[in-house]
N, C-alpha and C positions, 0 to 999 in steps of 0.2 A: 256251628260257630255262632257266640252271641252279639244278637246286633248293639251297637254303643247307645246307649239312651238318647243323645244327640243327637244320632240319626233318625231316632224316633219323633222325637219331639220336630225335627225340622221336617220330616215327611208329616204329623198332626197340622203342625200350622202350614205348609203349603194345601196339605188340602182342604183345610177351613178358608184359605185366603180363594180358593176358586170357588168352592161350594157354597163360602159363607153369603156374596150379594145375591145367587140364585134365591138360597132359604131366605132371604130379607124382602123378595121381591114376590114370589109366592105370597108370606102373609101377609105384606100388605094388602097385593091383590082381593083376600078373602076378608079383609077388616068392613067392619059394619057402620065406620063412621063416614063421614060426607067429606074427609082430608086423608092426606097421605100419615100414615102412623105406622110406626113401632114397636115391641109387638102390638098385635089389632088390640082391642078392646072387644071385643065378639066377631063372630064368624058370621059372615055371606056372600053371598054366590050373586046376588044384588049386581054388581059391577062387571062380571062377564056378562048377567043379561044386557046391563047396559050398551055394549059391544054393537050388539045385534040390532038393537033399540032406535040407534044413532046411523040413520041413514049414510052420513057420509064414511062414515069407516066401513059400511057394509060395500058401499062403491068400493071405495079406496081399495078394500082387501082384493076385489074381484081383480081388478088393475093391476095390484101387485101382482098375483098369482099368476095371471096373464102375462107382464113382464119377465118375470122369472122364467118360465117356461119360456117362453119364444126368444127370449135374449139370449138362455142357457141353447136353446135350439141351433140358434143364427152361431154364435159362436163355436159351437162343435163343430156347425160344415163347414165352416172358416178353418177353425184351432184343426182339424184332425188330420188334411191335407197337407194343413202346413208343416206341421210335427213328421208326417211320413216323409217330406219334402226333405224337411231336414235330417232325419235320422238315415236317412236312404241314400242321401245322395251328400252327405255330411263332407266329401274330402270336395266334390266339385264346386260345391256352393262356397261364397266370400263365411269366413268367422262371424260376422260382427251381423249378420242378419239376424239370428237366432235374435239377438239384441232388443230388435225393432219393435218385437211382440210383446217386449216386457215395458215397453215405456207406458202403457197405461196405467201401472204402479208405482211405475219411479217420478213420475210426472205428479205433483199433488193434485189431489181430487176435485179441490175448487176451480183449478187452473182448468182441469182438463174439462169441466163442466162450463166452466165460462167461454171456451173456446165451440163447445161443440154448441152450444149456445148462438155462438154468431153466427157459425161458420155452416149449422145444420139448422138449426130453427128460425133462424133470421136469412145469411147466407141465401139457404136452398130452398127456404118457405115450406119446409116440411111440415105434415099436419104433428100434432103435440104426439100421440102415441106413437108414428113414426119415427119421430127426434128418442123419444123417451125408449124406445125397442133396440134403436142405431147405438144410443147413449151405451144402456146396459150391455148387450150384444161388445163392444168395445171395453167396457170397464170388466170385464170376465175371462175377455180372451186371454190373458195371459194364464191364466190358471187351466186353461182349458189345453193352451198348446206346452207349456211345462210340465203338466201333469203327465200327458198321455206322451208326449216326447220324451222322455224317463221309461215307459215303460217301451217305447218304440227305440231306444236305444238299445236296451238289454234283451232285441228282438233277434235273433238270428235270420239274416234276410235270404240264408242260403234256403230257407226253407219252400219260402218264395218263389224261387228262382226254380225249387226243383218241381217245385209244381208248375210252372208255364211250361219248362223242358219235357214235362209230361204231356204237353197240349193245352192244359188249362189256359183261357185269356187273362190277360194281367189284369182286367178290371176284376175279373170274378175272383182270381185268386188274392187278390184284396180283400175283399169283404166275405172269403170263403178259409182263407189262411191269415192273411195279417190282424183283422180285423178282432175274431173269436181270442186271440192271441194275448190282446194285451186290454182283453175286457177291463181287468180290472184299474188300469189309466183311466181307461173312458167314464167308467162309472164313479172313480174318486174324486177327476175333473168336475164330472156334472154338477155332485153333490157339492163341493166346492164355490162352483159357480153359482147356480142355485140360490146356495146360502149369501151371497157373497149380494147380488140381483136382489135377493126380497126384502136385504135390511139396508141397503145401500139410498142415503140420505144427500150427499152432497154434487152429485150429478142429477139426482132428478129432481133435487132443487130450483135448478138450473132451465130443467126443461118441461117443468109442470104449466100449464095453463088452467084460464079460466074452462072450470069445469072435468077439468083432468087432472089428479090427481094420484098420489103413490098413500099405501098405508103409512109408511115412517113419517110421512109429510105429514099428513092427517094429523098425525098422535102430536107433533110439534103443534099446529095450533091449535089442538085441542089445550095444549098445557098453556097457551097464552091466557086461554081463558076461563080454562079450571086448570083446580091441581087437586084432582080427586082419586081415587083407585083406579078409574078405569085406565088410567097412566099404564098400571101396575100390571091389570088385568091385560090387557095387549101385548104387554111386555111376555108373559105370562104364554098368551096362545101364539106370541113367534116361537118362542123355546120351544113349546109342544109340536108345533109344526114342522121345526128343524129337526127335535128327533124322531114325528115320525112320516118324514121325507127318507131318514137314512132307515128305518124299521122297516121299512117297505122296500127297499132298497136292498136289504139284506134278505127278508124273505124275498123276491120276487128273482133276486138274479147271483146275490149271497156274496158278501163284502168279508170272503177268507181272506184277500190280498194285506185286509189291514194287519194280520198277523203272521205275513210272510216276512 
């Protein structure tokens, strides 16, 4: 069957409409001038050294990576209990809990960060990377408990059950039966959250102090007071990081579920 030229042409321009600000952002990255440009005028690599150069992004980065991980961390022993909670026990629990977990997205970002703001780093006199681990840890869960509650729904719990009936303890046969089960939740959550934790700008806004800092934060006052490549070039090594956070991800434990 031949396809209608239409369809061609609307599948060329959707994928130049995703791909095209990556390829814009790339060469800027590798332009030789001292400004943000179009194509570059000559090629260099000048601006990712700069990266490294620039003390406070080399902090910055450590902090974010550390956030990421340990917010993504905190929110899995949170999100995964909760997810089993509900998919397991789904007719005795009220409807509208499930709910509760999603309001850290349906709540705007600013609000939720001005609030955690008062109520955790003013409030409770939490040190900054506490506030700032609490923040993200919160701003992920729902992807954390949606994800893997989707795949804990389409779990059969008899399976479960016929392992305790065998003797097995219910803790073990958790993390021996449910667990191995719906790998593939656990690890699309992660990557999710993760991703979601290391570019996340309007919460740790909120709860940055003197001296503690997020990468996205960084890259904002850096452009108060340049607007040079290195913009471009950070921009540039989140993308690489993101893909390969999921490359490793795939060799390490193998992300088939995305094409189930």
């Amino acid at each position: 069957m031949k396809t209608h030229p239409l369809l061609i042409a609307f599948a060329v321009l959707t994928f130049a409409f995703l791909i095209g600000p990556l390829i814009i952002i790339i060469g800027t990255s590798l332009s030789n001038t001292s400004y943000l440009t179009f194509p570059p005028e000559g090629l260099s690599l000048k601006w990712y050294e700069n990266i490294f150069e620039i003390s406070a992004f080399r902090r910055t980065m450590v902090t974010s990576f550390m956030l990421a991980v340990g917010g993504t961390a905190l929110s899995m022993l949170i999100g995964i209990p909760a997810a089993y909670a509900m998919a397991r026990y789904r007719y005795e629990l009220p409807a509208f809990l499930g709910n509760i977990y999603v309001l850290p997205i349906l709540i705007p970002e600013i609000v939720l960060g001005f609030s955690l703001m008062k109520s955790v780093a003013v409030g409770m006199d939490f040190p900054i990377m506490a506030a700032l681990l609490v923040g993200h840890a919160l701003l992920v869960l729902p992807y954390c408990v949606r994800v893997v509650g989707a795949s804990l729904n389409a779990f059969d719990f008899s399976i479960e059950e016929a392992a305790v009936s065998l003797g097995c303890p219910r803790w073990k046969a958790f993390f021996t039966v449910v667990l191995p089960n719906v790998r593939a939740g656990i690890i699309a959550g992660f990557i999710l959250a993760f991703i979601t934790s290391l570019n996340d700008v309007s919460i740790s806004i909120f709860l940055t102090g003197p001296g503690v800092s997020t990468l996205p934060i960084q890259l904002l006052a850096h452009m108060e007071q340049f607007f040079d490549p290195t913009i471009a070039s950070v921009s540039v090594l989140l993308m690489f990081v993101t893909v390969g956070v999921m490359a490793i991800v795939e060799r390490t434990l193998g992300l088939t579920f995305l094409t189930k």
